[in-house]
DSSP file (Angstrom, degrees, kcal/mol; ACC not computed):
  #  RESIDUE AA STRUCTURE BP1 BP2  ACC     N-H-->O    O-->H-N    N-H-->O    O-->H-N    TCO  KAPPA ALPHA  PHI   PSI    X-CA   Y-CA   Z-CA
    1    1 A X              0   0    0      0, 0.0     8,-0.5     0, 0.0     2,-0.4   0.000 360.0 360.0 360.0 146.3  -15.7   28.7  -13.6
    2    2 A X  B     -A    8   0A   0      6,-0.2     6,-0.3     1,-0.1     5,-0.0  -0.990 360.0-112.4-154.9 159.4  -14.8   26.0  -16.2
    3    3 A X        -     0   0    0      4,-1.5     3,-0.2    -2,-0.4    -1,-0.1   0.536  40.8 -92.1 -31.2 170.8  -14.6   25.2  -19.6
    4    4 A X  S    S+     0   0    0      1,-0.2    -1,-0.1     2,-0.1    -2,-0.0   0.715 126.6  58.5 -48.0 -29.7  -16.8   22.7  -22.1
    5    5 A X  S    S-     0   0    0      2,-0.2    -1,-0.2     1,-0.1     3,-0.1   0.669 123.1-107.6 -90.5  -2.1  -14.3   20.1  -21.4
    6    6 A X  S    S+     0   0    0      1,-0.4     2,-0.3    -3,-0.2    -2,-0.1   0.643  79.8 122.9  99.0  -3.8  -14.9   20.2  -17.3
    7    7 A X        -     0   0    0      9,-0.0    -4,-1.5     1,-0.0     2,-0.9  -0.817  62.8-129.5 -92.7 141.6  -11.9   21.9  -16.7
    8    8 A X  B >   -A    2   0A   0     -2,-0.3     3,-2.2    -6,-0.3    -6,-0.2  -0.665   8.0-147.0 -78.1 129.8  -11.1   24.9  -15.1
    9    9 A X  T 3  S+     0   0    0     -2,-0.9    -1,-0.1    -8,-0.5     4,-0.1   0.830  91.6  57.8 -71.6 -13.1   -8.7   27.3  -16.9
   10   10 A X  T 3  S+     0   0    0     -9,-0.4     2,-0.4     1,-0.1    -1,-0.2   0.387 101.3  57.7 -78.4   8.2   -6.9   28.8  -13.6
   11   11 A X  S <  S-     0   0    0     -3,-2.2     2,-0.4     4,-0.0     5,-0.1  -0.970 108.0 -98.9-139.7 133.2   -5.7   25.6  -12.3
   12   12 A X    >>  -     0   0    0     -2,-0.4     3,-3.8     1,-0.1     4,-1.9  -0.159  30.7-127.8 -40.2 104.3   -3.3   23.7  -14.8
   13   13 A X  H >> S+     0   0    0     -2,-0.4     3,-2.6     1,-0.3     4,-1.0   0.853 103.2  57.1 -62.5 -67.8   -5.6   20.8  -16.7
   14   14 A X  H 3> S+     0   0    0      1,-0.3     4,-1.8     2,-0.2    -1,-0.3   0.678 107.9  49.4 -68.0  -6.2   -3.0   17.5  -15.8
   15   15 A X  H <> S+     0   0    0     -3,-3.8     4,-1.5     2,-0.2    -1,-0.3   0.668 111.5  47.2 -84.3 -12.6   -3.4   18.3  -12.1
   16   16 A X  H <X S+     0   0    0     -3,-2.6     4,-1.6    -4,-1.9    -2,-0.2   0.903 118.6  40.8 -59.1 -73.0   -7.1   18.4  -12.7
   17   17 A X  H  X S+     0   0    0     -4,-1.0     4,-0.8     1,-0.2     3,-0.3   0.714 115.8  48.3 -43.4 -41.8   -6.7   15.2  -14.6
   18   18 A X  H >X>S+     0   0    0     -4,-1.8     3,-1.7    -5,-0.2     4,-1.0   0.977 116.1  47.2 -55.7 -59.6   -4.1   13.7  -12.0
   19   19 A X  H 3<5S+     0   0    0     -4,-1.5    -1,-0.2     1,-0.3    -2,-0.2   0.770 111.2  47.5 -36.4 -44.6   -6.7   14.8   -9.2
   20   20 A X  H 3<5S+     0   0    0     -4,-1.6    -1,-0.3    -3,-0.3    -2,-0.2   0.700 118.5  42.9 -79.0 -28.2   -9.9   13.1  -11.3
   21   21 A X  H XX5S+     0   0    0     -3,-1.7     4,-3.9    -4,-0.8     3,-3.4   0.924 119.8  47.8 -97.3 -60.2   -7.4    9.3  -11.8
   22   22 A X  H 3X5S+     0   0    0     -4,-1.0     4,-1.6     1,-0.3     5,-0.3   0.812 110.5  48.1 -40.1 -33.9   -6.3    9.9   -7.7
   23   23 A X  H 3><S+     0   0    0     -5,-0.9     4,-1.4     2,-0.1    -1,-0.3   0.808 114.0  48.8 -81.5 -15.8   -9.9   10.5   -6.6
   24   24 A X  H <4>S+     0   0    0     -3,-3.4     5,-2.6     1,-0.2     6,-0.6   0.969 110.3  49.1 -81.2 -32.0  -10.9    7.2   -8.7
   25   25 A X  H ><5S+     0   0    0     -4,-3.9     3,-1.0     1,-0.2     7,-0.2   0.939 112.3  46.4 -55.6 -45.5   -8.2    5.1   -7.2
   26   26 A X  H 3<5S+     0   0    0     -4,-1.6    -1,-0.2     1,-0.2    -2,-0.2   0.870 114.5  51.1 -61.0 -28.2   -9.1    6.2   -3.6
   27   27 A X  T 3<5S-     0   0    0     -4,-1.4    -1,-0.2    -5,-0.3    -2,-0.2   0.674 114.6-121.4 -62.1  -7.6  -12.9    5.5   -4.5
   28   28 A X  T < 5S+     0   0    0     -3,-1.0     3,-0.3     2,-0.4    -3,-0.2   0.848  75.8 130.3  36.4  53.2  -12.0    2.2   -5.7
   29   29 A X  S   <S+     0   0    0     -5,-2.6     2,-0.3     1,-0.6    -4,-0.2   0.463  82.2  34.6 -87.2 -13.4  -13.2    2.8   -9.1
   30   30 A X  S    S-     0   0    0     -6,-0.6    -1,-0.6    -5,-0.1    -2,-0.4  -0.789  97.8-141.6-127.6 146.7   -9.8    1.5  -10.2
   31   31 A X    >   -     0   0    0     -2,-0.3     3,-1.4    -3,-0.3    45,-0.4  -0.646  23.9 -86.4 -84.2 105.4   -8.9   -0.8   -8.1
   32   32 A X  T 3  S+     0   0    0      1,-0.3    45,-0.2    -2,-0.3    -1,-0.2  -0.266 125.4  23.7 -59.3 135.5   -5.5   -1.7   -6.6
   33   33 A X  T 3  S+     0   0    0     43,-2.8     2,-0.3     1,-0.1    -1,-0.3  -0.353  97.5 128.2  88.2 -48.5   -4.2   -4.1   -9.5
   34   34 A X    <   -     0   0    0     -3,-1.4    -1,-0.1    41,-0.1    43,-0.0  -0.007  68.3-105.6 -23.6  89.0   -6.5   -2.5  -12.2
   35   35 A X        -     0   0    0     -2,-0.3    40,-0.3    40,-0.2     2,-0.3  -0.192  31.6-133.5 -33.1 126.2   -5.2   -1.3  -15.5
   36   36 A X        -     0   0    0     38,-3.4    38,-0.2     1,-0.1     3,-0.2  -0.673  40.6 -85.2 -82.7 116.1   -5.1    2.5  -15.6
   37   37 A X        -     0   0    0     -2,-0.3    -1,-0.1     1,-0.1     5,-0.1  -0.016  52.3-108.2 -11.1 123.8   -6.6    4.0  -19.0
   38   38 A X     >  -     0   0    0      1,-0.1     4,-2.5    -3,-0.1     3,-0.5  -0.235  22.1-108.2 -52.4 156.0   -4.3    4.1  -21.3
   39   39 A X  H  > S+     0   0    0      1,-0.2     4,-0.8     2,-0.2     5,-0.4   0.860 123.1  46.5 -58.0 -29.6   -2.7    7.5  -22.5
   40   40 A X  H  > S+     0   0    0      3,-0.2     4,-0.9     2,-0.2    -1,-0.2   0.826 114.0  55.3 -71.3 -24.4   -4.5    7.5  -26.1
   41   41 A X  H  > S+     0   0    0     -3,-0.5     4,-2.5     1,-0.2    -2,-0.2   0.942 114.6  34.4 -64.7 -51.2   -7.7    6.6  -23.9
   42   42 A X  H  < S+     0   0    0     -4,-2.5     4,-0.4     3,-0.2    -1,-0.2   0.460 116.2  55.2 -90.0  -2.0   -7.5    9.5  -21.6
   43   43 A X  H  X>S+     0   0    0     -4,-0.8     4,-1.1    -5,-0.3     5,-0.6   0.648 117.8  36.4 -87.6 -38.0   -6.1   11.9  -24.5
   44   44 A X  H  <5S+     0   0    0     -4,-0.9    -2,-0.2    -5,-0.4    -3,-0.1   0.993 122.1  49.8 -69.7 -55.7   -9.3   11.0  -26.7
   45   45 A X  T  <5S+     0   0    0     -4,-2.5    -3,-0.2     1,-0.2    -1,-0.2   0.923 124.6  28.6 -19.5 -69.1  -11.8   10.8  -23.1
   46   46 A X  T  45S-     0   0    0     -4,-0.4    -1,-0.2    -5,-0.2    -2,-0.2   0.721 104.4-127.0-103.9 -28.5  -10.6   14.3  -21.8
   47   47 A X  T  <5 +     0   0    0     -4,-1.1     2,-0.4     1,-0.2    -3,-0.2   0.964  65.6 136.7  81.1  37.8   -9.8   16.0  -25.3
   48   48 A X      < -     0   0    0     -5,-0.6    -1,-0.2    -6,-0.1    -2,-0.1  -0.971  59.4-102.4-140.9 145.9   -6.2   16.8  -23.9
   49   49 A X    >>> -     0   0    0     -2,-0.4     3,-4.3     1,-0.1     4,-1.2  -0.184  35.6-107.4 -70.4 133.7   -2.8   16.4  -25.7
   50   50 A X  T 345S+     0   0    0      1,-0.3    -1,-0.1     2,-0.2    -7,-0.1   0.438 118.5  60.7 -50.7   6.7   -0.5   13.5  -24.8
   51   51 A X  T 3>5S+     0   0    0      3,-0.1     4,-0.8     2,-0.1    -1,-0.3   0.302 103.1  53.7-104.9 -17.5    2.0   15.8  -22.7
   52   52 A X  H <>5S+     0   0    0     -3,-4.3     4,-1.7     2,-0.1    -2,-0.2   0.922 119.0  40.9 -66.7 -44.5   -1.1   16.8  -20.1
   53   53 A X  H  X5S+     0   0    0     -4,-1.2     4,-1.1     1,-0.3    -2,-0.1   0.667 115.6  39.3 -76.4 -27.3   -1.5   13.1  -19.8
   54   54 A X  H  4<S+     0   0    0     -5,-0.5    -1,-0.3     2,-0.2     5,-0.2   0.980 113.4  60.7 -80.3 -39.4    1.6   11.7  -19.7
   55   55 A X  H  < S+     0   0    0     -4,-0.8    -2,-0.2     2,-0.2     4,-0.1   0.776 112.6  42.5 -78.2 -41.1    2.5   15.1  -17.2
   56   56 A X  H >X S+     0   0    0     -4,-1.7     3,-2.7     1,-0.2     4,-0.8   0.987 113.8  53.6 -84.9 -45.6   -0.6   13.6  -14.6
   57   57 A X  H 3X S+     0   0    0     -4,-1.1     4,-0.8     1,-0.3    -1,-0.2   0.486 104.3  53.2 -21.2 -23.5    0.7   10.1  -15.0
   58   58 A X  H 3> S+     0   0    0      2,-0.2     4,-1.1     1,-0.2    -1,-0.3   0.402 103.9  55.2-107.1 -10.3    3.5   11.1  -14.1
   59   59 A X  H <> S+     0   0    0     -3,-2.7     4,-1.0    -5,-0.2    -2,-0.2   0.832 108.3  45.2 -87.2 -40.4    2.3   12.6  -11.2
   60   60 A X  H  <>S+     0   0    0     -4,-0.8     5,-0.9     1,-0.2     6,-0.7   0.764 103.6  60.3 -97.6 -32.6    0.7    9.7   -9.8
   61   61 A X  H ><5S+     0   0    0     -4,-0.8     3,-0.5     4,-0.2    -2,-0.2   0.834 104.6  51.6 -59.8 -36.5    3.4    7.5  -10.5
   62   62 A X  H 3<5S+     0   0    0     -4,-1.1    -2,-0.2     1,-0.2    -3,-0.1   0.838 112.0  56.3 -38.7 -48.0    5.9   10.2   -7.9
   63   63 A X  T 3<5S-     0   0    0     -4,-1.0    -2,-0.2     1,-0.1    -1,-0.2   0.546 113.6-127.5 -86.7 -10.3    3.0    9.5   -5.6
   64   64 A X  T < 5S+     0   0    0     -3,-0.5    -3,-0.2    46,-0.4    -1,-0.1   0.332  80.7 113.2  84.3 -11.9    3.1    5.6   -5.6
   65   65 A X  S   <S+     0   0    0     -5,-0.9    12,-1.3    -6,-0.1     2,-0.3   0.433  76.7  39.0 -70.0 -18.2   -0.3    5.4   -6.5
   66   66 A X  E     -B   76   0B   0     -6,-0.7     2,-0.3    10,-0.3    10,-0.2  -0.920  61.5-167.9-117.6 128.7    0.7    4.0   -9.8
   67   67 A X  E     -B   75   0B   0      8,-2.9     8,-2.5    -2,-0.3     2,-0.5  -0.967  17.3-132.8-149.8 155.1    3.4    1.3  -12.0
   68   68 A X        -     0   0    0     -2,-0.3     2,-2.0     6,-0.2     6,-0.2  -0.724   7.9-165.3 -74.6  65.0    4.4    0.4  -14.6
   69   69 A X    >>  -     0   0    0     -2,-0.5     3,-4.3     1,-0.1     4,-1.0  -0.143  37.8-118.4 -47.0  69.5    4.9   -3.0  -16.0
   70   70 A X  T 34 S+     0   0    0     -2,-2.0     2,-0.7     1,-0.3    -1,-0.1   0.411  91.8   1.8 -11.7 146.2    6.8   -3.0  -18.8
   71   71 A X  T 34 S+     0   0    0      1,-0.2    -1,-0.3    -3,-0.1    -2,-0.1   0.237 123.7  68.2  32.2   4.3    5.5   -4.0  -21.6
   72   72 A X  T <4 S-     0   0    0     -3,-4.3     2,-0.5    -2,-0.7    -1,-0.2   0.692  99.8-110.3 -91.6 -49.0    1.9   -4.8  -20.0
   73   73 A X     <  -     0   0    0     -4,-1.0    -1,-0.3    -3,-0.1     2,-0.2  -0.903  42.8 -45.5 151.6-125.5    0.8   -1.4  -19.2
   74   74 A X        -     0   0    0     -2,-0.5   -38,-3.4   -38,-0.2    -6,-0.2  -0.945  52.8-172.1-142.8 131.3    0.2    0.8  -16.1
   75   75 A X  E     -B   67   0B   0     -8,-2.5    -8,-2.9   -40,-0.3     2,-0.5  -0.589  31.4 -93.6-115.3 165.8   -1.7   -0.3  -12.9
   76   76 A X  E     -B   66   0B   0    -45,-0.4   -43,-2.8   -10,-0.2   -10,-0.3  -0.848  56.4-106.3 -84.8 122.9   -3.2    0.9   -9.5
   77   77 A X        -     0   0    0    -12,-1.3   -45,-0.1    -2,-0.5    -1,-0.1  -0.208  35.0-134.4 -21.9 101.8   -0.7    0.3   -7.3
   78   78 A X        -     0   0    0     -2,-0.2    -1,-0.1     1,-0.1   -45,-0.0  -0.422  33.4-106.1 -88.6 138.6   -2.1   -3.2   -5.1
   79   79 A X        -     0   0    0      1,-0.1     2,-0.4    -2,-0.0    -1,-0.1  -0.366  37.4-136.7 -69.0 158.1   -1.5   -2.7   -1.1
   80   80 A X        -     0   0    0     50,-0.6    -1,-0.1     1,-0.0     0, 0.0  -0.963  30.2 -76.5-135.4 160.0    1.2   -4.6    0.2
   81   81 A X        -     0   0    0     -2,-0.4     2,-0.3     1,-0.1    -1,-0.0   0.106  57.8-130.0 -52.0 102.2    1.4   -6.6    3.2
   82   82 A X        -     0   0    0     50,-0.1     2,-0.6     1,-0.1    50,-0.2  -0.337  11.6-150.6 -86.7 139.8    1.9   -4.0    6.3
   83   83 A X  E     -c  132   0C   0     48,-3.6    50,-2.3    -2,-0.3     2,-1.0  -0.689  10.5-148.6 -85.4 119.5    4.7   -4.0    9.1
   84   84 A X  E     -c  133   0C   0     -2,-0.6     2,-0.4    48,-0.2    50,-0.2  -0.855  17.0-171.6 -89.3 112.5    3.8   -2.5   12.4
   85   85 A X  E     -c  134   0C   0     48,-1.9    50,-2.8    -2,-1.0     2,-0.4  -0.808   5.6-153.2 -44.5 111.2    6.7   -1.1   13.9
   86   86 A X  E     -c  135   0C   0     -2,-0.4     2,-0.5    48,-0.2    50,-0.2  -0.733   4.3-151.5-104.2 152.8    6.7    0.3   17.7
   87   87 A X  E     -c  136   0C   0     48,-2.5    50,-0.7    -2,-0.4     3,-0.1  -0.976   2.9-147.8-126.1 125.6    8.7    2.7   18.9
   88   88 A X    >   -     0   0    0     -2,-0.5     3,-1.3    48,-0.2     2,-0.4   0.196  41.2 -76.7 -72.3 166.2   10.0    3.3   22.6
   89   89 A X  T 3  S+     0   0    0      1,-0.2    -1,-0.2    48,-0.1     3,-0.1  -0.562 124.7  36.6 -67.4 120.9   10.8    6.4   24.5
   90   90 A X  T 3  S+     0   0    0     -2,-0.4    -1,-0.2     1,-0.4    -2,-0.0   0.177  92.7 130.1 118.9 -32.1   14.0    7.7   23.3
   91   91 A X    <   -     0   0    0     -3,-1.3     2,-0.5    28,-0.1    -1,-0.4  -0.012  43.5-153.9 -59.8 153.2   13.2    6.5   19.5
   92   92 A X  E     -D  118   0D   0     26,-2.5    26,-2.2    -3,-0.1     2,-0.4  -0.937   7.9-171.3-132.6 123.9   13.7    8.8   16.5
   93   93 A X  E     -D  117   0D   0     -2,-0.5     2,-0.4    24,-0.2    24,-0.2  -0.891  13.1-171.7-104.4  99.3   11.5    8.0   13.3
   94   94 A X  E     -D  116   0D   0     22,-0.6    22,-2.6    -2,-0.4     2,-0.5  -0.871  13.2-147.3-127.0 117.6   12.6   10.2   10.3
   95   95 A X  E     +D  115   0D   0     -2,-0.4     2,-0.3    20,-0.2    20,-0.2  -0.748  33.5 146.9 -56.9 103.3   10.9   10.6    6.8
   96   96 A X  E     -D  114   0D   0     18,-4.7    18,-0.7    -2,-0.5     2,-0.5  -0.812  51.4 -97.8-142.8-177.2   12.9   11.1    4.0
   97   97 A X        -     0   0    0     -2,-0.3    16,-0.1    16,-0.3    15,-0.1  -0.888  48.3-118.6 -89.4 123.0   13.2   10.4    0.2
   98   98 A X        -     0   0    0     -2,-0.5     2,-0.2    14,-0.3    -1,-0.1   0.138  15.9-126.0 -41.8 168.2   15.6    7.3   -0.6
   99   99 A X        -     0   0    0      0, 0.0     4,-0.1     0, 0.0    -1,-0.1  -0.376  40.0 -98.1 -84.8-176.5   18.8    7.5   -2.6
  100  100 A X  S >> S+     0   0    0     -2,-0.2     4,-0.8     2,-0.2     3,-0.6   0.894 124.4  53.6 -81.3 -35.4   18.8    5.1   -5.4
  101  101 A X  H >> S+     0   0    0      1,-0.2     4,-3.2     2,-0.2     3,-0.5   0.948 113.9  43.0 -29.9 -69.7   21.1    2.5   -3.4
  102  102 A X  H 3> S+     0   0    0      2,-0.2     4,-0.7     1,-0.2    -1,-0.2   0.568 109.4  57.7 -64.8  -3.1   18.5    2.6   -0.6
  103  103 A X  H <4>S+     0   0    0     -3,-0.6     5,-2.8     2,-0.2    -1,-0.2   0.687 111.4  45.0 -90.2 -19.9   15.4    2.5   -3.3
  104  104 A X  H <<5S+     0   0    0     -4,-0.8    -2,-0.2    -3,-0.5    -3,-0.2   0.732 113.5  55.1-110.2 -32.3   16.9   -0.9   -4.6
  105  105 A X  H  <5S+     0   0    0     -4,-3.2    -2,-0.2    -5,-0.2    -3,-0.2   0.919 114.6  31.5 -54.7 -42.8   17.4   -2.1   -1.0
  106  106 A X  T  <5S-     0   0    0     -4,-0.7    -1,-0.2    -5,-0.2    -2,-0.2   0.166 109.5-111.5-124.6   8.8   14.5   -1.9    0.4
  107  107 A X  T   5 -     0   0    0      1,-0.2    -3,-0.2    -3,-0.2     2,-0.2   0.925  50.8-176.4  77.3  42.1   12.1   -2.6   -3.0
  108  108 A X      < -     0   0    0     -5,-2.8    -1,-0.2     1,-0.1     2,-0.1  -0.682  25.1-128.1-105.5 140.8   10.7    1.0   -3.2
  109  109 A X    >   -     0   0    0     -2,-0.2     3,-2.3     1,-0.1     2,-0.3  -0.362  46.8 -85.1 -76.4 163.8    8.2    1.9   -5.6
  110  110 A X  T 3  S+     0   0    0      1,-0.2   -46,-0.4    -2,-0.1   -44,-0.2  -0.520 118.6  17.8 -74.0 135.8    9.2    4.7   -7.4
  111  111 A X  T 3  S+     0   0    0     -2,-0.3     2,-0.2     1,-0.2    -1,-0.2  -0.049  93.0 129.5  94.2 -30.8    8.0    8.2   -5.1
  112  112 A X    <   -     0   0    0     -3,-2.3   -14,-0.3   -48,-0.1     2,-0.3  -0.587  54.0-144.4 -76.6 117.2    7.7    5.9   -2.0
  113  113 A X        -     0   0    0     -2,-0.2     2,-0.3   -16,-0.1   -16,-0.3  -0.562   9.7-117.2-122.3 161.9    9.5    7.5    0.6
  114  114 A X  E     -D   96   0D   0    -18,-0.7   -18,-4.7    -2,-0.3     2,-0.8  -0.538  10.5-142.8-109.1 134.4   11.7    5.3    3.6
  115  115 A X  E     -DE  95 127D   0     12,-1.9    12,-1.4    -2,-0.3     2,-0.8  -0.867  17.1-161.1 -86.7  99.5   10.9    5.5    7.3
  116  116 A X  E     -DE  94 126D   0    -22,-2.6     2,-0.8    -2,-0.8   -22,-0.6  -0.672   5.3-162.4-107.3  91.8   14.4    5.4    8.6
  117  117 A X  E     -DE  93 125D   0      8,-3.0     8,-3.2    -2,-0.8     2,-0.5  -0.797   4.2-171.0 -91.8 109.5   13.9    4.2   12.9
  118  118 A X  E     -DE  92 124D   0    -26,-2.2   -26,-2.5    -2,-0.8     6,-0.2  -0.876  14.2-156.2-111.5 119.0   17.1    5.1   14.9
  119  119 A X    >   -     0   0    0      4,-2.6     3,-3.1    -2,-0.5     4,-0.2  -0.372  21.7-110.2 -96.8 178.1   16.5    3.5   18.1
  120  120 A X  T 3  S+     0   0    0      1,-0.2    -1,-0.1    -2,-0.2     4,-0.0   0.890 120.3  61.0 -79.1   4.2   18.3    4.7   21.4
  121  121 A X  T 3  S-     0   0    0      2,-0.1    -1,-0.2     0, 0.0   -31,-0.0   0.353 123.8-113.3 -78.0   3.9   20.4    1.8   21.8
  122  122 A X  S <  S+     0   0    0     -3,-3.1     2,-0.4     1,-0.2    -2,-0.1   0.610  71.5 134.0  71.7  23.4   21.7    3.3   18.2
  123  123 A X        -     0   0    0     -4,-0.2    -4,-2.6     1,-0.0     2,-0.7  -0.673  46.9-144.9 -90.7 145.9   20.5    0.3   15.7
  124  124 A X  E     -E  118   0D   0     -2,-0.4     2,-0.3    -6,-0.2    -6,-0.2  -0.910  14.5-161.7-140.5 127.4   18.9    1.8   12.9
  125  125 A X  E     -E  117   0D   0     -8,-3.2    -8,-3.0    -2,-0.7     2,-0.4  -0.858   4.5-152.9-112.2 137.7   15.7    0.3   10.8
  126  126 A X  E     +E  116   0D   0     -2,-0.3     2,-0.3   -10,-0.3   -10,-0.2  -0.945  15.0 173.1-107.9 130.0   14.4    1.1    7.4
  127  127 A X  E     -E  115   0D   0    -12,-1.4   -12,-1.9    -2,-0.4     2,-0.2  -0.856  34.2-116.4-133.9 163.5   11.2    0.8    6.2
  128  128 A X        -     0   0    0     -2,-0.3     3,-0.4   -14,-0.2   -14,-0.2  -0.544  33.2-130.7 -87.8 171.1    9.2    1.7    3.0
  129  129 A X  S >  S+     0   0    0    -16,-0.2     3,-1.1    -2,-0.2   -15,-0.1   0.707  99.4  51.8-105.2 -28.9    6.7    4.2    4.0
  130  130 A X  T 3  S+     0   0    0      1,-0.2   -50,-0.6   -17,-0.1    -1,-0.2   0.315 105.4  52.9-102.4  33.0    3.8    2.5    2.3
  131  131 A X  T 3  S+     0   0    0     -3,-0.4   -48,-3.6     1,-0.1     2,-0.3   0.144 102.4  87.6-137.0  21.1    4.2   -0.9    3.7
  132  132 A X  E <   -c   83   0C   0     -3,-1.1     2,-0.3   -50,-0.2   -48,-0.2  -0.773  47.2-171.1-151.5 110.7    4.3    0.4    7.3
  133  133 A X  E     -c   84   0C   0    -50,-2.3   -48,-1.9    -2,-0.3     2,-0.4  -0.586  14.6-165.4 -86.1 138.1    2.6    1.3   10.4
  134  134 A X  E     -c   85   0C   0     -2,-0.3     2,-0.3   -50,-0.2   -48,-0.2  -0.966  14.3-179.1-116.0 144.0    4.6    3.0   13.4
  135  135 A X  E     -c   86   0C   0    -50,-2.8   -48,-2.5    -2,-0.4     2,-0.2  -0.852  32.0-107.9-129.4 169.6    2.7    3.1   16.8
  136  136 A X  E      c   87   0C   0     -2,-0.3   -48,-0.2   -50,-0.2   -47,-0.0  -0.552 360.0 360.0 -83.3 162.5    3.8    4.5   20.0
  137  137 A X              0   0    0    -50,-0.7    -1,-0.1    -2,-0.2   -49,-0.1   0.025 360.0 360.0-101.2 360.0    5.0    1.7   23.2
């Protein structure tokens, strides 16, 4: 069941909202590159206090789906130019969340999380996760 505003009252209203700006992005209804409402826009829109809004924002920004340009505003994250990477018999491909060292190495948006490839001859490659395809040999 839900409210006037379109919300349901069992499920916490800034994961509705993060859920409703994440379904628009995949829809392309914003647009990788695309300014994201602003927070007085989607508190006045939705009828919701500027801590639900900042709370999904914040959400979607963890997720990579989102940045922030200082002093321009907040955008849909724009795809960026993808690496395929293969991996051999013997390979090990490991998901993991960066440190800050490794976040600044390897250009990660904030959330994004690094594909770490230890191959068996023991050399080890790092990738951002959303700039990268791994296939099988």
């Amino acid at each position: 069941m839900s409210d006037e505003s379109g919300f349901d009252p069992d499920v916490a209203t800034w994961k509705q909202l993060a859920d409703r700006l994440r379904q628009a992005i995949r829809s392309g209804r914003l647009a990788p590159g695309q300014r994201v409402p602003t927070e007085l826009s989607l508190t006045q829109e939705y009828q919701l206090s500027r801590l639900t809004v900042r709370r999904a924002l914040q959400q979607l920004r963890s997720e990579g789906l989102i940045v922030v340009v200082q002093s321009r505003g907040t955008f849909v994250r724009g795809e960026r130019e993808r690496t395929t990477v293969t991996v051999g018999k013997g390979d090990q491909v490991q998901a993991r969340m960066p440190d800050p060292e490794e976040r600044r190495r390897y250009a990660l948006h904030e959330g994004e999380p690094v594909i770490v490839v230890t191959r068996t001859n023991g050399n080890v490659e790092a990738y951002g996760a959303h700039s990268v395809t791994v296939v099988g040999a």
